[in-house]
MIBA-887103 format. One record per atom (N, C-alpha, C, O): residue number from 1; residue in three letters; chain; atom name; x, y, z negated. Coordinates in Angstrom, 1 decimal, decimal comma. Each point is the difference from the previous one (the first is absolute). Example, Ala and Ser with C-alpha at 12.3 -4.5 7.8 and 13.67 -1.06 7.14 Angstrom:
2
NODE   num   residu   chaine   atome        X        Y        Z
NODE     1      ala        A       N     13,2     -5,7     -7,8
NODE     1      ala        A      CA     -0,9      1,2      0,0
NODE     1      ala        A       C      0,9      1,2      0,0
NODE     1      ala        A       O      1,0      0,0     -0,7
NODE     2      ser        A       N     -1,4      1,1      1,4
NODE     2      ser        A      CA      0,9      1,1      0,0
NODE     2      ser        A       C     -0,8      1,1     -0,8
NODE     2      ser        A       O      0,5      1,1     -0,1
REM end
This chain:
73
NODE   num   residu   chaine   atome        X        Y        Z
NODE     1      unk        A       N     74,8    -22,1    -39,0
NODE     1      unk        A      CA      0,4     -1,1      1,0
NODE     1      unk        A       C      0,5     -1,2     -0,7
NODE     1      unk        A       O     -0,5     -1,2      0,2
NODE     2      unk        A       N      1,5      1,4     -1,1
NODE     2      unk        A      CA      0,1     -1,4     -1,1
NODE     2      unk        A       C     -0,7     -0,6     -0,6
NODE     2      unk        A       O      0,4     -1,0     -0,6
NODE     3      unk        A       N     -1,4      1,2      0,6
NODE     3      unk        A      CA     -1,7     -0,9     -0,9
NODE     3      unk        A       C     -0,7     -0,6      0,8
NODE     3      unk        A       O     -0,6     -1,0     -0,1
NODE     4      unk        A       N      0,7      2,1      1,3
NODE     4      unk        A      CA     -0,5     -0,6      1,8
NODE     4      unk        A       C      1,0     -1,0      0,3
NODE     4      unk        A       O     -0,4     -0,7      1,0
NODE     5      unk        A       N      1,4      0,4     -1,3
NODE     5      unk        A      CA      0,8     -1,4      0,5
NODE     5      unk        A       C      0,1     -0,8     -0,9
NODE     5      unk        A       O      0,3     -1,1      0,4
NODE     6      unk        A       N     -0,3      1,4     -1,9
NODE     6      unk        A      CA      0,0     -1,0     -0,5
NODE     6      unk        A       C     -1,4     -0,6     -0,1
NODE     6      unk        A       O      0,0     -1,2      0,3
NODE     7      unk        A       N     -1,0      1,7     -0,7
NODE     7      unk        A      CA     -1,8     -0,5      0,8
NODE     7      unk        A       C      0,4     -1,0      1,3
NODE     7      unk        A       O     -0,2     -1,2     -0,3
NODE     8      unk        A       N      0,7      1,6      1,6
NODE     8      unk        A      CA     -0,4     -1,0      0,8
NODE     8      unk        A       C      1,2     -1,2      0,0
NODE     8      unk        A       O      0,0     -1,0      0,8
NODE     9      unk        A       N      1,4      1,2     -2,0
NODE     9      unk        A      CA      0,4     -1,2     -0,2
NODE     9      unk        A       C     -0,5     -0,8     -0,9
NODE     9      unk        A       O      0,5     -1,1     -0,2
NODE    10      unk        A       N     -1,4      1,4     -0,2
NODE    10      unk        A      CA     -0,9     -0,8     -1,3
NODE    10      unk        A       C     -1,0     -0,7      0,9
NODE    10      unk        A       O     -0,3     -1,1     -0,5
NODE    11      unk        A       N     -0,2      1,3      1,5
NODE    11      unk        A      CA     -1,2     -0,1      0,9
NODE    11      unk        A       C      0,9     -0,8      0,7
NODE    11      unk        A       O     -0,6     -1,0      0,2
NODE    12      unk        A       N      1,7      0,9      0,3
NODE    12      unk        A      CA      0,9     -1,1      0,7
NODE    12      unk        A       C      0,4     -1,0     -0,6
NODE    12      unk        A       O      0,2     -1,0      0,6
NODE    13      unk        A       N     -0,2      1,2     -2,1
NODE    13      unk        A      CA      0,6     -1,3     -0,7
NODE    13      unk        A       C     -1,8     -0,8      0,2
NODE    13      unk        A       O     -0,3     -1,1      0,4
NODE    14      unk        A       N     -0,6      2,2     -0,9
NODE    14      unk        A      CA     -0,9     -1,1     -0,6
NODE    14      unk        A       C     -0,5     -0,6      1,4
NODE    14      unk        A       O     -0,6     -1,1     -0,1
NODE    15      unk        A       N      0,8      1,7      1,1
NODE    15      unk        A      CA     -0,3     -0,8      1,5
NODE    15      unk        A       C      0,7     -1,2      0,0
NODE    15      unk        A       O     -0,6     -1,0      0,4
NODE    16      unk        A       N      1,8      0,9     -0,7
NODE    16      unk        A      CA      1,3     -1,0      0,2
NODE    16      unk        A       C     -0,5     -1,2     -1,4
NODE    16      unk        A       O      0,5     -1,1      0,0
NODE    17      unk        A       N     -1,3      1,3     -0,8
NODE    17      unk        A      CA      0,1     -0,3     -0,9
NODE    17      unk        A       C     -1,5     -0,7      0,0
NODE    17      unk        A       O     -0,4     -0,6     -1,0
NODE    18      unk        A       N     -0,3      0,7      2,2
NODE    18      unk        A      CA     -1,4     -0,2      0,2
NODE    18      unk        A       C      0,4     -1,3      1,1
NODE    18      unk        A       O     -0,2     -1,2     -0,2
NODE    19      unk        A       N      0,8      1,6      1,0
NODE    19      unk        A      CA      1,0     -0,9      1,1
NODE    19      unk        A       C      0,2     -1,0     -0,4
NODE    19      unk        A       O     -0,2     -1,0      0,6
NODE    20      unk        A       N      0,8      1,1     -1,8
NODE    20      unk        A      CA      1,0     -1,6     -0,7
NODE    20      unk        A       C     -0,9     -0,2     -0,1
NODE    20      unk        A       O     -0,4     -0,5      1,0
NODE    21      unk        A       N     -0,8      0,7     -2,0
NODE    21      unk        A      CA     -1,2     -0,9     -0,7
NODE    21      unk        A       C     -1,1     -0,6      1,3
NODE    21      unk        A       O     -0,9     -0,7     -0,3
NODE    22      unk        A       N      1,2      1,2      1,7
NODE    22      unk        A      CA     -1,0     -0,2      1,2
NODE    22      unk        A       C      0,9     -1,2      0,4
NODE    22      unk        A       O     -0,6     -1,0      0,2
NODE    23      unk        A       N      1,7      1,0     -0,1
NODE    23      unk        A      CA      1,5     -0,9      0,9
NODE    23      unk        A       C     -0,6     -1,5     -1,3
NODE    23      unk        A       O     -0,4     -1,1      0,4
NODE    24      unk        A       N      0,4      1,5     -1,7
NODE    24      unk        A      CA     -0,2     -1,0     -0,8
NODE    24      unk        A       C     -1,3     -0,9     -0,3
NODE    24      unk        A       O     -0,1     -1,2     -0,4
NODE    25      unk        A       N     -0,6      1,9      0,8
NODE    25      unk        A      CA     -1,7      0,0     -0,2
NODE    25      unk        A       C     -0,4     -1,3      1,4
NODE    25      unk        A       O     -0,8     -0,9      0,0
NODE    26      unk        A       N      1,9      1,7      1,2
NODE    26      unk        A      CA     -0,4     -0,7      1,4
NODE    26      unk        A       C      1,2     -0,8     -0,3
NODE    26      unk        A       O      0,3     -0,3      1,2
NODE    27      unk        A       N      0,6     -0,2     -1,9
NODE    27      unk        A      CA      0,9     -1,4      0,1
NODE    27      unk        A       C      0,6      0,6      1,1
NODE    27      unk        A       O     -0,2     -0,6      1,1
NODE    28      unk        A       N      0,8      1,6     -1,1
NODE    28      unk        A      CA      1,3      0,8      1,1
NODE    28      unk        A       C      0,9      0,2     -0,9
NODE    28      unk        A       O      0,2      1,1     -0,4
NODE    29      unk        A       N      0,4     -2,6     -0,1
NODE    29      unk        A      CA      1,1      0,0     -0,8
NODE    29      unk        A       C      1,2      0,6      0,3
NODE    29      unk        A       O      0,6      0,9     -0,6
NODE    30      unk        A       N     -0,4     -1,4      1,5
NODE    30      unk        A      CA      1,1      0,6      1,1
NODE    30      unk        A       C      0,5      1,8      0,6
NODE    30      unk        A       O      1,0      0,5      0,4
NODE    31      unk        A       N     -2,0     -0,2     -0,6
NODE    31      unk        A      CA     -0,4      1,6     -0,1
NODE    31      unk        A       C      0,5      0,8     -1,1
NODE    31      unk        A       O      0,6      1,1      0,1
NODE    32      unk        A       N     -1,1     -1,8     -1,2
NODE    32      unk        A      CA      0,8      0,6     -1,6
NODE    32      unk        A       C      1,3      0,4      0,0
NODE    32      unk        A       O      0,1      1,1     -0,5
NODE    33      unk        A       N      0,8     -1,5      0,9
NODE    33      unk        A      CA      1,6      0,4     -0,7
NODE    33      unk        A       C      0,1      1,2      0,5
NODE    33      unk        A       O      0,5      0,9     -0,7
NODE    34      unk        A       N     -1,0     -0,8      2,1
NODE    34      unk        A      CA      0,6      1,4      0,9
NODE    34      unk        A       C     -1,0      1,5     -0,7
NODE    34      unk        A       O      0,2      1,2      0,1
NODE    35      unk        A       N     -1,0     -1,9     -0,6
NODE    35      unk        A      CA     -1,3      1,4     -0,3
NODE    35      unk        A       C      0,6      0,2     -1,5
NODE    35      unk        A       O      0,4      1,1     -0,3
NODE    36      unk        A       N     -0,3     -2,2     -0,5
NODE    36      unk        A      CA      0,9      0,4     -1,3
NODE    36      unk        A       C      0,8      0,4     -0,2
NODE    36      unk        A       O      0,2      0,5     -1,1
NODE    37      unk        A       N      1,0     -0,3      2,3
NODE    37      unk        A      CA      1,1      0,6      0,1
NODE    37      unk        A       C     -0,3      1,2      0,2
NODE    37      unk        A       O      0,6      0,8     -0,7
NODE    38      unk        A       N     -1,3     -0,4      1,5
NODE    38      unk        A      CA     -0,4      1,3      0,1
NODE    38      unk        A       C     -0,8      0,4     -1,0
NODE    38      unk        A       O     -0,1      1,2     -0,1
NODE    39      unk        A       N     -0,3     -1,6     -0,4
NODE    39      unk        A      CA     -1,1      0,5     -1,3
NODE    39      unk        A       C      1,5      0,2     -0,9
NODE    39      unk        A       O      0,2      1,2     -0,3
NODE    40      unk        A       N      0,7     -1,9      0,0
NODE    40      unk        A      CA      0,8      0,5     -0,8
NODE    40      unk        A       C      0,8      1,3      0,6
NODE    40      unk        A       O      0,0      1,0     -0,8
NODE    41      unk        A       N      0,7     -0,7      2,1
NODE    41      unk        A      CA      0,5      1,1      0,4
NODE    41      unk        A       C     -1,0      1,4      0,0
NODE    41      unk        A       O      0,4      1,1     -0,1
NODE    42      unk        A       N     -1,7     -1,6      0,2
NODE    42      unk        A      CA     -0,6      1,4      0,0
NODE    42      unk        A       C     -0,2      0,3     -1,4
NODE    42      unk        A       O     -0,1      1,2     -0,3
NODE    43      unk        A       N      0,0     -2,3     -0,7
NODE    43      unk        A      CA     -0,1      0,5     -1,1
NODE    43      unk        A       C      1,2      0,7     -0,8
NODE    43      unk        A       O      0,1      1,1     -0,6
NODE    44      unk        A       N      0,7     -2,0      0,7
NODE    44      unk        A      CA      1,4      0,7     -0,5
NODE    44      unk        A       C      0,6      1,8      0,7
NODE    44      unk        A       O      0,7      0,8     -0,6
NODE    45      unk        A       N     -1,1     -0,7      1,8
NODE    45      unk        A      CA      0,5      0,8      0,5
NODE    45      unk        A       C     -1,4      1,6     -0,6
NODE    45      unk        A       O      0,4      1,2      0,0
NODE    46      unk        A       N     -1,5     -1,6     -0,3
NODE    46      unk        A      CA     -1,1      0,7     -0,6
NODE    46      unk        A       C      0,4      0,1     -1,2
NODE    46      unk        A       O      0,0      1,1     -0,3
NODE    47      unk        A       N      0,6     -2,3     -0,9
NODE    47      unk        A      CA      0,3      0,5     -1,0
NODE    47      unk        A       C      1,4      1,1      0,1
NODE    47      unk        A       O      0,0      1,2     -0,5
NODE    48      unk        A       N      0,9     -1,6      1,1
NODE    48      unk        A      CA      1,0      1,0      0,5
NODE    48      unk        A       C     -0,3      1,7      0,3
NODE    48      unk        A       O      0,6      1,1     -0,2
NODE    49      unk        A       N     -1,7     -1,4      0,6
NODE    49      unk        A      CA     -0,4      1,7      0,6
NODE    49      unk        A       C     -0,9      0,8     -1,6
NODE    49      unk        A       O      0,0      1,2     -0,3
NODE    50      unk        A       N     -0,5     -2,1     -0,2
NODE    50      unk        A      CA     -0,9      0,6     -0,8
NODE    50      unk        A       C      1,0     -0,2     -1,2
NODE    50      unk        A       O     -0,6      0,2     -1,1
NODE    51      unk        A       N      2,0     -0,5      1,1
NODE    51      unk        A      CA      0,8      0,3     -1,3
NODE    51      unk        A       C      0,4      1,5      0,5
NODE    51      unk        A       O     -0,1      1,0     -0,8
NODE    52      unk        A       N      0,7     -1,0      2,1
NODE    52      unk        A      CA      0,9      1,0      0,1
NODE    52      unk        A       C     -0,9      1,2      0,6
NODE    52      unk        A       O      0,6      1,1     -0,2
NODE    53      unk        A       N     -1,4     -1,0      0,6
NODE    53      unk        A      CA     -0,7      1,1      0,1
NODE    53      unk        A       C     -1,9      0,5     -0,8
NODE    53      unk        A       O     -0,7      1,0     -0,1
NODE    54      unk        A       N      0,6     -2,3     -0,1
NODE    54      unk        A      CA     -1,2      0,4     -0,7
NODE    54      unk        A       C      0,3      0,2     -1,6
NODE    54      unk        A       O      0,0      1,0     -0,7
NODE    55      unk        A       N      0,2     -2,1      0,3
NODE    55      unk        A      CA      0,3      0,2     -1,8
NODE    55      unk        A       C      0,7      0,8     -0,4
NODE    55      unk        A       O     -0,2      0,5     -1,1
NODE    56      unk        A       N      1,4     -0,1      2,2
NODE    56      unk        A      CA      1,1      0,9     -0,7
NODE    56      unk        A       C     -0,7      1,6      0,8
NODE    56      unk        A       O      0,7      0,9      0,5
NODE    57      unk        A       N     -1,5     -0,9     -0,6
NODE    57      unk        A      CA     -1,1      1,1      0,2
NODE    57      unk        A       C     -1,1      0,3     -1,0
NODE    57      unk        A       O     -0,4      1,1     -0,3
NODE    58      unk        A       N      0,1     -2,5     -0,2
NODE    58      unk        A      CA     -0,8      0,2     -0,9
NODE    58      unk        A       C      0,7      0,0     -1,6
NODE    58      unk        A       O     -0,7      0,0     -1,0
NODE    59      unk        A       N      1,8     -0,1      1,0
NODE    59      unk        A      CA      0,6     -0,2     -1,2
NODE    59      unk        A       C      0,5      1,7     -0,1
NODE    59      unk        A       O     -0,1      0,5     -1,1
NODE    60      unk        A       N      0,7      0,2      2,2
NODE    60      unk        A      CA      0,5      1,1     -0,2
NODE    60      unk        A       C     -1,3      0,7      0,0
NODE    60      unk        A       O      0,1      0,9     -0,8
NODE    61      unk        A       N     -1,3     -0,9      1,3
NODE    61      unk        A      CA     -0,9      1,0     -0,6
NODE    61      unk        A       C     -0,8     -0,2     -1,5
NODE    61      unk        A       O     -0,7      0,8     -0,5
NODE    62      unk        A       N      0,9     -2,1      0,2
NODE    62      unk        A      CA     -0,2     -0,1     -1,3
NODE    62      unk        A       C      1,3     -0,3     -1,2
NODE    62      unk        A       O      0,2     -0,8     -0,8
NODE    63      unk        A       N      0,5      1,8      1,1
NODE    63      unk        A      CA      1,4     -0,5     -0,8
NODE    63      unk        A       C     -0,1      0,7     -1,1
NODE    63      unk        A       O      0,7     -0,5     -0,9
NODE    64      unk        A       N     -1,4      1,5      0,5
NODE    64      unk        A      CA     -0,8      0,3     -1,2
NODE    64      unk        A       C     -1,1     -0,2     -1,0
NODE    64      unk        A       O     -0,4      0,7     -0,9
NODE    65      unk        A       N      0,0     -1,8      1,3
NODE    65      unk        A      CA     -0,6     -1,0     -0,5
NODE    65      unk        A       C     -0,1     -1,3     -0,4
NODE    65      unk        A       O     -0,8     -0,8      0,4
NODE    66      unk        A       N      2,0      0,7     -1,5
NODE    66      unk        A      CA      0,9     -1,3     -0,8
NODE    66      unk        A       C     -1,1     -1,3      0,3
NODE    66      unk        A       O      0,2     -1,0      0,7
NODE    67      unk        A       N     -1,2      1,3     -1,3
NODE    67      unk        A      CA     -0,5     -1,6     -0,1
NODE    67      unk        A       C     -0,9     -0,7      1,6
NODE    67      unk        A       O     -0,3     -1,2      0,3
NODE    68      unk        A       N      0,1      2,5      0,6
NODE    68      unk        A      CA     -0,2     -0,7      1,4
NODE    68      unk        A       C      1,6     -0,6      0,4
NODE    68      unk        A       O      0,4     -1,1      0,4
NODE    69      unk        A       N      0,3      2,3     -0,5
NODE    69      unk        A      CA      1,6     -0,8      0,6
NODE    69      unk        A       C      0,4     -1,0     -0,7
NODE    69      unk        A       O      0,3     -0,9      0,8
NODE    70      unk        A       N     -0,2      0,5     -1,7
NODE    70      unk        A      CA      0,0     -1,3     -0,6
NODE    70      unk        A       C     -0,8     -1,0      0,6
NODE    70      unk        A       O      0,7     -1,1      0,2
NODE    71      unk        A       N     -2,1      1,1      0,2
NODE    71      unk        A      CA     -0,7     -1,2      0,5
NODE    71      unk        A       C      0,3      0,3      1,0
NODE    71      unk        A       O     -0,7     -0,9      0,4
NODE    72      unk        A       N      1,1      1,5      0,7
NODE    72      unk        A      CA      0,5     -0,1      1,3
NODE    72      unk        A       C      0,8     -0,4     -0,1
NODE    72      unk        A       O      0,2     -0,5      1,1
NODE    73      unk        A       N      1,2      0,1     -2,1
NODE    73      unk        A      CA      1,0     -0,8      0,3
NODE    73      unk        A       C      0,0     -1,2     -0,4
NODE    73      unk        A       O      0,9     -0,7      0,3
REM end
């Protein structure tokens, strides 16, 4: 289920992130600040989930394996 949500928050950013470049494209200057803002809360709040429950998932099943745990950190 966590790959399944973090998938359709990646599919939300890049929607939000298709939005700005349409708001910009069509001179809906005005439009930008509010979709940016949200493009930063959903992103921040995605990097948040995939520290605390995805990496620290993928680091404890590879915690025996020095040089992957290294480039994960």
């Amino acid at each position: 289920d966590l790959v399944k949500h973090l998938s359709a928050d990646h599919a939300t950013l890049q929607a939000t992130l298709a939005r700005l470049e349409d708001h910009a494209r069509h001179r809906q200057f005005a439009k930008i600040p509010a979709a940016l803002e949200r493009f930063r809360i959903d992103l921040l709040r995605h990097i948040e989930d995939e520290d605390v429950h995805f990496y620290a998932y993928v680091e404890r099943a590879l915690r025996d394996d020095p040089l992957v745990s290294e480039r994960l950190e």
